[in-house]
N, C-alpha and C positions, 0 to 999 in steps of 0.2 A: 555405576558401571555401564547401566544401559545406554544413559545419556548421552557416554560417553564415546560408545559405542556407533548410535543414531550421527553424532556431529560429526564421526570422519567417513563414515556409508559415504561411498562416492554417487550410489542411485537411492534415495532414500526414498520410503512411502510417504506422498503428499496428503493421500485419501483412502479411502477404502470405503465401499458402496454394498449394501445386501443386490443380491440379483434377482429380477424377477422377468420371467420369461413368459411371453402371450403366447398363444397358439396360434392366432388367427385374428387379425382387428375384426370379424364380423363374418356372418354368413353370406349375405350380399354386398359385400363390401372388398376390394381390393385396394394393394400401395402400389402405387407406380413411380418408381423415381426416373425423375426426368433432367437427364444430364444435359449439358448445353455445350459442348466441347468448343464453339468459337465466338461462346461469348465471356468478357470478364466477370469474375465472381460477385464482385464489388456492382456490377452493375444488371443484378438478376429484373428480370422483370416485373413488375409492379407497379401499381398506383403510386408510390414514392418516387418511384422512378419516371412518370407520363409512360411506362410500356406496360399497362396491365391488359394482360390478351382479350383479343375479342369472346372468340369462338374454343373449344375445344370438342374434339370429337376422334373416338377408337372404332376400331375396328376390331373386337375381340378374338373372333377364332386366328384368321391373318397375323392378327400386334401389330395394325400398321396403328399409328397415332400420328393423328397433326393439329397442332394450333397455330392460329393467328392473331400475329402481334402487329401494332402499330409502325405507322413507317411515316419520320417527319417530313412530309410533303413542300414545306415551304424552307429551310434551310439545307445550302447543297443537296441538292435533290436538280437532276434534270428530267424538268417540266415537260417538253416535248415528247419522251418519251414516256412518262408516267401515263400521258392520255392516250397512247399508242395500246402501251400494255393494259389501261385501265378498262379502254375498248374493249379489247380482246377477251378479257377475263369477264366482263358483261355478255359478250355478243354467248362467248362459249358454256355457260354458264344457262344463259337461257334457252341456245340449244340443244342442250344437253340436260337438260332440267335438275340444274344442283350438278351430278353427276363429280368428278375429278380427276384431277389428271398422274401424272407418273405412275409408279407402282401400284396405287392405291385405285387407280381407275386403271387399270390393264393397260397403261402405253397406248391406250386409245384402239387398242385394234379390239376387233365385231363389234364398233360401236354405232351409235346412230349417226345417222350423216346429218348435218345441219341442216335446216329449215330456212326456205325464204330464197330469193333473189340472190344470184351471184355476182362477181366480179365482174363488172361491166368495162367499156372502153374507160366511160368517162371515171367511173367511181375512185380511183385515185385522186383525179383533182376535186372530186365532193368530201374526201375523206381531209383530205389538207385541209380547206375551207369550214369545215367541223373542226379541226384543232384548231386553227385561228381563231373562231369563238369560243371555241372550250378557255382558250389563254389567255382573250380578254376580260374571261369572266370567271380567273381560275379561283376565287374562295370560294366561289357556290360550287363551281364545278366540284370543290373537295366535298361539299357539304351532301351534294348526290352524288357521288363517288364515281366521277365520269374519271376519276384520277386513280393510280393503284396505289392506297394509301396505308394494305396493308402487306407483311407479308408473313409466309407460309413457312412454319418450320415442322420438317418434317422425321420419321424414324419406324421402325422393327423394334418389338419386345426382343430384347436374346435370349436366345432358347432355353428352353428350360430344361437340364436333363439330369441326371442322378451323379454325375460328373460335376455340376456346374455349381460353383459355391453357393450356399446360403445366404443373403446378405441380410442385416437389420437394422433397423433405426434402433439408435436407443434415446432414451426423456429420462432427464435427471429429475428428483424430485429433495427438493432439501428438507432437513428436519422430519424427518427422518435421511439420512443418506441413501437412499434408493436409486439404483439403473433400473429401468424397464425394457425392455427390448420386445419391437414386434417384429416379426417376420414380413419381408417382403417379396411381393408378390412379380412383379416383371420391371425390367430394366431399358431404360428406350433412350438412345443417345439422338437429341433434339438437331437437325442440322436444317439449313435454308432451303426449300424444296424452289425449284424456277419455272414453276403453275404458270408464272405470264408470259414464259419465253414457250413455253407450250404450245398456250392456248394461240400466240400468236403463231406460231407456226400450223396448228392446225388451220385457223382462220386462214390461213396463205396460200394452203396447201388445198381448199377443200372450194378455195376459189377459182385456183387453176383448174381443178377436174373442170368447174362449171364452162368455164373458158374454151369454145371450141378449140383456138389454136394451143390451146396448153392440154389439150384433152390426152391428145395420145402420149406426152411424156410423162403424165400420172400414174403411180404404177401403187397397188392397193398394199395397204399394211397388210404384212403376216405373222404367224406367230413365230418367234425364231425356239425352234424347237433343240434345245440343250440335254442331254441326259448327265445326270450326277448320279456316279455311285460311289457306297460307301462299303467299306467293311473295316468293321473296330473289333481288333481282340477275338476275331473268330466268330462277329454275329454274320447271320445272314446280309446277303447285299440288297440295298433295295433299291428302285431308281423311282426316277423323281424327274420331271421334265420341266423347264422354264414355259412352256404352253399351261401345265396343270396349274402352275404357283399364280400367274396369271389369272389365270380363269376365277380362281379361287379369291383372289383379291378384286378383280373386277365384280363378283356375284354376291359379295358381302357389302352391305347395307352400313352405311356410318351411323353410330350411335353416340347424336352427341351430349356433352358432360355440360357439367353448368362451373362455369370458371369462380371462384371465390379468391378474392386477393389476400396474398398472407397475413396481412394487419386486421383485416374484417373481422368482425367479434363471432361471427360466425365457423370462422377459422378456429379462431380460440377454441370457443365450443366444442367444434369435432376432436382438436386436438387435446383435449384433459380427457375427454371419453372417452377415444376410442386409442389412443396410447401407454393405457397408462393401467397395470394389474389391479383388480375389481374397483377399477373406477364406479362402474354403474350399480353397484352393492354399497357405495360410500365408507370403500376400505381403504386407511392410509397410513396407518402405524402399523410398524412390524408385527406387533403383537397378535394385531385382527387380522393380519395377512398372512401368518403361519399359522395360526388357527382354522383358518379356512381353505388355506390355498396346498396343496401336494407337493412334498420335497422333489426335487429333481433324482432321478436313478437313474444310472449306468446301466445300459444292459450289458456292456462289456466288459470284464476285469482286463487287469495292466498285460497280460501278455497279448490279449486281443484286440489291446485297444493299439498297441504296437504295431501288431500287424496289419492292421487297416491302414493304419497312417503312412505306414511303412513300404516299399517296393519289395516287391515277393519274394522271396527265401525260397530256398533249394528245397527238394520236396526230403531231404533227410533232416535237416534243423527242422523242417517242419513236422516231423512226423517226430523227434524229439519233444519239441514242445508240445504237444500234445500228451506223449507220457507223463510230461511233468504235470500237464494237468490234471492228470487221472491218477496218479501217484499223493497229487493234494488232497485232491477231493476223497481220497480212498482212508489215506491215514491221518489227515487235519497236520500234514506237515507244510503249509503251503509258501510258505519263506524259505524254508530251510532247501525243499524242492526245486524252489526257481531258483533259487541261488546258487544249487548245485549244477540246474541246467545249462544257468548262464555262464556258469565257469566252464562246461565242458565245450556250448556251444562257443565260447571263446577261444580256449584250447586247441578244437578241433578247426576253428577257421584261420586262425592268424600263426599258429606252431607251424614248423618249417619240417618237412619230413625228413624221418632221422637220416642220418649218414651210414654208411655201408659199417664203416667203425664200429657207429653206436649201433647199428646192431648185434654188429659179432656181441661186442661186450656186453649186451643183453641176454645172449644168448648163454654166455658162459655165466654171467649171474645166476640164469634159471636153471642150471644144472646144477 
C-alpha cells in the first residue's frame, strides 16, 4: 500500500540527509561570498578559465573588498588607450605610493598631491611619442605593464544587522547522507570599479593646477557633506555624514589575502577541514557524530516560534496567548490549552458581531 501510495505522490522524497550545523569555520578565520552580478556563471573566474585573479585585498572594519582580474590585452582590446590608462594607473600609483582610488581611497580628497614636474607646453607631444613606442614594442610593453592589463572589481560587505538573513553554505558528504552547513560571514557583490578612468583624471587634473594658465580654473576637492538619518520602529536617530564614511575608508589600511584557485589542492584542503562537522577530530559516521556532537534545542515552543516569524498581534490575542501558556505550564494541559486558545482566538477574530436580532434572542434565552 505504501508503494503504492509513494508512485502517485505528485512531490515525492528523493533524499533525505542528517543535518549538521558549525558554529563558526574558525576563530581567525571568515566566509565571504563573493557574488559577481555582471558576469556569466559558466564563466567564473579561474585558472581553467585564463581569469585566476591576481591580487586580493579587504578592508575589514569599511567591507570594502577588491580583486584583480586579468584583462585580454591582445584580442579586441583598444591598444591606444590601454597605454593611456596604463600610464595613468603607474604615474598614480607611484604618486600615491600604493594608495587607491573610489570609495576605498576617499574619492581622492585630503590626499597627497603628486610629485615631480608638471604638464608642460610640450608634454602632450612627448607623451604621443611615448605611445608610439609603447605600440611598436607592445608584447614587452604588456610584459612590464606599460598596458592596463588588469582590471578591478570592486564591493561593500552588506550590513550586518539582527534583521538581515543568515545565509550558509552547505557540503554534502555521501555515505553517510550528511548536509553540513557553515555560517557565513559577509556578503560583497563583486562589480567593475574604473581605477583608470580615475587615475586618468587625476593625472589631468592635477596637471592643470601645475599649468599657470589652467591655475585659476582649478578649484580643490571637498568633502560633499550628506547627512543620513535613520529611525526604525521607534529606535533612536542617528546621523552619519558622507565626509565621516569617507574619512573612514580613506584611513583604513588594505589587508591583502593570498588568492588560491578553486582546483588547487590546497583548496581542497581548506575545504574538507574547515566545512565539514568534526572534520578535525576525524569524525564522519553518524554514530561518532551524535556521540560527540550536542542535539540542536529550540529555545522557543510553537506559539513563540509563531510569533516571531509572524507580524505582531493585537496586544489582546497577545495577552490571551500567554494565558494559555501559563494555563499549560500550570496544569500539564498543553494541547488541549492551545487548542482551546486557538479556537477562541479564531472565533474571536474572524466571527461577525451578532445582529441586534441575535441579541434580543439571547437575551430572552438567558432569562
Amino acid at each position: 500500500m505504501g508503494d503504492v501510495e509513494m508512485e502517485n505522490d505528485p512531490d515525492p522524497i528523493k533524499a533525505s540527509y542528517d543535518v549538521y550545523i558549525k558554529p563558526r569555520i574558525s576563530a581567525d578565520k571568515q566566509i565571504y561570498v563573493l557574488q559577481f552580478p555582471n558576469r556569466d556563471s559558466k564563466q567564473h573566474y579561474s585558472a581553467q578559465n585564463q581569469s585566476q585573479p591576481f591580487k586580493m585585498r579587504i578592508k575589514p572594519n569599511t567591507g570594502m573588498v577588491e580583486m584583480d582580474v586579468p584583462m585580454d590585452a591582445l584580442r579586441n582590446y583598444d591598444r591606444e588607450k590601454g597605454i593611456k590608462w596604463g600610464e595613468a594607473m603607474k604615474k598614480s600609483h607611484m604618486s600615491k605610493n600604493g594608495g587607491s582610488h573610489g570609495m576605498p581611497g576617499g574619492f581622492g580628497i585630503g590626499g597627497a598631491q603628486p610629485s615631480g614636474r608638471g604638464r608642460g607646453r610640450g608634454q602632450n607631444a612627448d607623451e604621443e611619442d611615448i605611445q608610439a613606442r609603447i605600440l611598436q614594442d607592445y608584447e614587452n610593453a604588456l610584459r612590464r605593464e606599460q598596458v592596463l592589463v588588469k582590471q578591478t572589481l570592486g564591493g561593500q560587505c552588506i550590513s550586518n544587522e539582527e534583521t538581515t538573513p543568515q545565509y550558509m553554505i552547505g557540503t554534502f558528504r555521501k555515505n553517510p547522507d550528511q548536509l553540513h552547513l557553515t555560517p557565513v560571514d559577509n556578503i560583497v557583490q563583486m562589480r567593475p570599479q574604473f581605477h583608470h578612468i580615475d587615475a586618468h583624471s587625476e593625472q589631468e587634473r592635477f596637471g592643470r593646477a601645475r599649468d599657470p594658465a589652467m591655475a585659476a580654473r582649478v578649484q580643490e576637492a571637498r568633502a560633499i557633506h550628506m547627512t543620513v538619518k535613520t529611525n526604525v520602529d521607534g529606535e533612536e536617530e542617528t546621523t552619519d555624514t558622507m565626509a565621516e564614511r569617507i574619512s573612514a575608508a580613506q584611513a583604513e589600511h588594505w589587508k591583502t589575502q593570498q588568492y588560491i584557485d578553486e582546483d588547487d589542492g590546497e583548496a581542497w584542503e581548506a575545504f574538507h577541514k574547515h566545512l565539514f562537522v568534526g572534520a578535525n577530530t576525524g569524525l564522519e559516521t553518524n554514530e561518532e557524530l551524535l556521540a560527540h556532537m550536542p542535539p540542536l534545542k529550540s529555545a522557543l515552543d510553537d506559539i513563540e516560534y509563531l510569533d516571531t516569524i509572524s507580524a505582531p498581534r493585537d496586544a489582546a490575542k497577545l495577552s490571551r496567548s500567554k494565558k494559555v501558556r501559563k494555563n499549560r505550564d500550570k496544569n500539564g494541559k498543553g494541547k488541549e490549552n492551545a487548542a482551546e486558545g486557538a479556537e477562541s482566538d479564531t472565533s474571536s477574530t474572524l466571527s461577525d458581531p451578532p445582529s441586534d436580532s441575535e441579541s434580543d434572542e439571547d437575551d430572552d434565552a438567558a432569562s
